[in-house]
C-alpha positions in Angstrom: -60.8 -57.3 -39.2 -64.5 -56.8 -39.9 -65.5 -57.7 -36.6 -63.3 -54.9 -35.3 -64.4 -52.4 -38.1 -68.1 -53.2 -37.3 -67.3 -51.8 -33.8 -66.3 -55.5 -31.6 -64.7 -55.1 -28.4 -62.8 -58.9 -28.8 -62.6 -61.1 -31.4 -62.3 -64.7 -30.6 -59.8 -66.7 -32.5 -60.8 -70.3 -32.4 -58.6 -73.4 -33.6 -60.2 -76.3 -35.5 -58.9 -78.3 -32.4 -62.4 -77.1 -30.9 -65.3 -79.2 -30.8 -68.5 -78.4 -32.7 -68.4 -76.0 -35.5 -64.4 -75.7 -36.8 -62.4 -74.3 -39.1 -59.1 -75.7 -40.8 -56.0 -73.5 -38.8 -54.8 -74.9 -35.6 -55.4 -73.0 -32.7 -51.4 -72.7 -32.5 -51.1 -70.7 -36.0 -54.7 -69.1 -36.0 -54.1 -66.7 -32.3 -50.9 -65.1 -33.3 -52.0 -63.8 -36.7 -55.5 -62.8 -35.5 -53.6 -60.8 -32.8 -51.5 -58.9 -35.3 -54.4 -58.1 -37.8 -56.3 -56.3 -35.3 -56.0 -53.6 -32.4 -59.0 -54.9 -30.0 -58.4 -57.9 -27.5 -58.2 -61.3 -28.5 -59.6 -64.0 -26.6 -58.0 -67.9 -28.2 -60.1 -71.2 -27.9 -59.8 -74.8 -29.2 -57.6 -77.6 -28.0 -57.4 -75.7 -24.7 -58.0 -77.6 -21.5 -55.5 -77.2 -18.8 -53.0 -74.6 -17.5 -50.4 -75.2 -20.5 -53.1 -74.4 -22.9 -54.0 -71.1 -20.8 -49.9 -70.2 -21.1 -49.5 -70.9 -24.4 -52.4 -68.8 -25.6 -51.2 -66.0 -23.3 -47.4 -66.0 -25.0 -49.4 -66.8 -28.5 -50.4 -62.9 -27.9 -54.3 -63.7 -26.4 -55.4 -61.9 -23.4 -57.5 -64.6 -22.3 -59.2 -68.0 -23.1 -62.7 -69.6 -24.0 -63.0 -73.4 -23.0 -65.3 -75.5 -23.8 -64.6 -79.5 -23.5 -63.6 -79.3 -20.1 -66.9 -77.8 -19.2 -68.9 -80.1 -20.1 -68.1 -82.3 -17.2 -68.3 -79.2 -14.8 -70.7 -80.6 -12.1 -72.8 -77.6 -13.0 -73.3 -79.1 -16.8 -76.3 -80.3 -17.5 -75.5 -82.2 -20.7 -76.6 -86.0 -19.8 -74.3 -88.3 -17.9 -73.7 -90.7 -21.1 -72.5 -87.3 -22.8 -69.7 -86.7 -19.8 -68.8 -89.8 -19.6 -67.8 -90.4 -23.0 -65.5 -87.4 -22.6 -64.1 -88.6 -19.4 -63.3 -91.9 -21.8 -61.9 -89.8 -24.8 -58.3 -90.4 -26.0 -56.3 -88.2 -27.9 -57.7 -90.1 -31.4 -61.2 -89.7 -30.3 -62.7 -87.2 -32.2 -63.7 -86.8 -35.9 -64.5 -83.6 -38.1 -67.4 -84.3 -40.5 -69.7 -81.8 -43.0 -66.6 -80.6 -44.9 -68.8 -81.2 -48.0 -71.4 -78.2 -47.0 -68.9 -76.3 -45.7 -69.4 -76.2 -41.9 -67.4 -79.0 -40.5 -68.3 -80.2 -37.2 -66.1 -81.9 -34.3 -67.6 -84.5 -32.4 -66.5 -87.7 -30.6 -66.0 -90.8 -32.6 -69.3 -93.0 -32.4 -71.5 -95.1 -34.9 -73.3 -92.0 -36.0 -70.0 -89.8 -36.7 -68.5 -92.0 -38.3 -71.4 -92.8 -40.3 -71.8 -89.5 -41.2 -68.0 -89.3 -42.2 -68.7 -92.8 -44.5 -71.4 -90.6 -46.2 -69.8 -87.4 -46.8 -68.4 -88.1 -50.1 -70.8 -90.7 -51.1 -72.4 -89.1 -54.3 -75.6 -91.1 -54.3 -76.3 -88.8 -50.9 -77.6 -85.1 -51.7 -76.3 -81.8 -49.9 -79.8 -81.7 -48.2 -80.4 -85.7 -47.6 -76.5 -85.4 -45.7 -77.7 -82.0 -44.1 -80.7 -84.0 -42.6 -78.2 -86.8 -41.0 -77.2 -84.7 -38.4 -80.7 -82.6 -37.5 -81.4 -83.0 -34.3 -78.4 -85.4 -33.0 -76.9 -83.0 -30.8 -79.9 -82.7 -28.4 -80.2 -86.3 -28.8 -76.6 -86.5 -27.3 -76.9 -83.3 -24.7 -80.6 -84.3 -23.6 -81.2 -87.7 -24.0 -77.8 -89.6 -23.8 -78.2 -91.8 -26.9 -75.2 -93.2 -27.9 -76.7 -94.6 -31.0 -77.9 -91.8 -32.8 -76.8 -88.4 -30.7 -73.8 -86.1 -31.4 -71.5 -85.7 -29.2 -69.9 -82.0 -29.8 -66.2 -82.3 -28.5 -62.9 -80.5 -28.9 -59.1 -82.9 -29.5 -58.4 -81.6 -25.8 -60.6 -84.4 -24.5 -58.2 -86.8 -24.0 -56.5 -84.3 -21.3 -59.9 -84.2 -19.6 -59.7 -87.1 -16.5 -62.6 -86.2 -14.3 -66.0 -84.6 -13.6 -65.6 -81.5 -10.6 -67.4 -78.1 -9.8 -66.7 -75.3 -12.7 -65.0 -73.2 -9.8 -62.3 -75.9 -9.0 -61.7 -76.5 -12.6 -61.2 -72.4 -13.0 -59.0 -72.0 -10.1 -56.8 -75.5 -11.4 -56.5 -73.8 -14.6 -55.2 -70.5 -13.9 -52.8 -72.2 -11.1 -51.3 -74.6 -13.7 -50.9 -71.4 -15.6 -49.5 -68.6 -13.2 -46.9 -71.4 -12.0 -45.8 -72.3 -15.3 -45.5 -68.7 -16.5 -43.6 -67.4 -13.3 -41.1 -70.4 -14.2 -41.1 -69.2 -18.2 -37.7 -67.4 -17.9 -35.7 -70.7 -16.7 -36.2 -71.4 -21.1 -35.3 -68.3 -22.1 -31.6 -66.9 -21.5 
């Protein structure tokens, strides 16, 4: 609401399914009751990676979608190899939330470092600022340089859908086709 009263011309509503920075409502109960508190457009993201997700935020009341995950193995990505590979790998279980404590949880894949991170969130001999300094740095470590020791590895749940590395353009058109033929056969549930 104070997007749109600052003068917005779409909010986006984005699920804690995302990856990176989330909140704690799922995509699924987040879209519909940002699209009745406000009048502008709203665009849904998180957990949504195929043409199902595309339909489902469409009926949810969204007038379009941001995606992320399935991006980042767009041809056209430049995140490093190790990065899309260990999406390509991702199963359902794969990811892991962690900085609750400050706040500003983060989803990222499951690797040595996140879940180091998560064994260290609660741990009291660990200060706010010592925690806050865990994580400086990691993504580029993961985006840039590949390292699968010490880099984070920004990810949405919807990576376990994602099964291969093409151009952004055949991923788009994939997408949308999943979507227009599974909305064009939406009234076969409803009689």
């Amino acid at each position: 609401k104070l997007a749109e009263r600052a003068g917005a011309d779409a909010v986006i509503a984005e699920g804690g399914e995302s990856g990176g920075h989330v909140g704690d409502l799922s995509t699924m109960a987040l879209v519909p009751q940002v699209c009745d508190a406000v009048k502008i457009p709203v665009v849904a993201a998180g957990g949504i990676g195929d043409g199902r997700g595309i339909a489902a935020a469409l009926m949810l009341g969204a007038i379009g979608v941001q995606v992320g995950t399935r991006f980042l193995v767009a041809k056209e990505c430049t995140v490093h190899q190790n990065y899309k590979n260990r999406v390509l790998k991702a199963k359902d279980i794969d990811t892991i939330a962690t900085g609750k404590r400050l706040g500003h949880p983060v989803r990222a894949l499951k690797t040595a470092f996140t879940r180091d991170l998560a064994a260290k969130e609660y741990d009291a001999s660990v200060t706010d600022e010592d925690f806050e300094k865990l994580g400086v740095g990691a993504l580029r470590k993961a985006a840039k340089e590949g390292d699968e020791k010490h880099g984070s590895f920004l990810c949405g749940q919807i990576a376990g859908l994602v099964k291969k590395e093409q151009p952004a353009a055949e991923i788009i058109r994939e997408m949308f086709g999943e979507a227009e033929k599974l909305l064009g056969g939406a009234d076969q549930w409803v009689k």
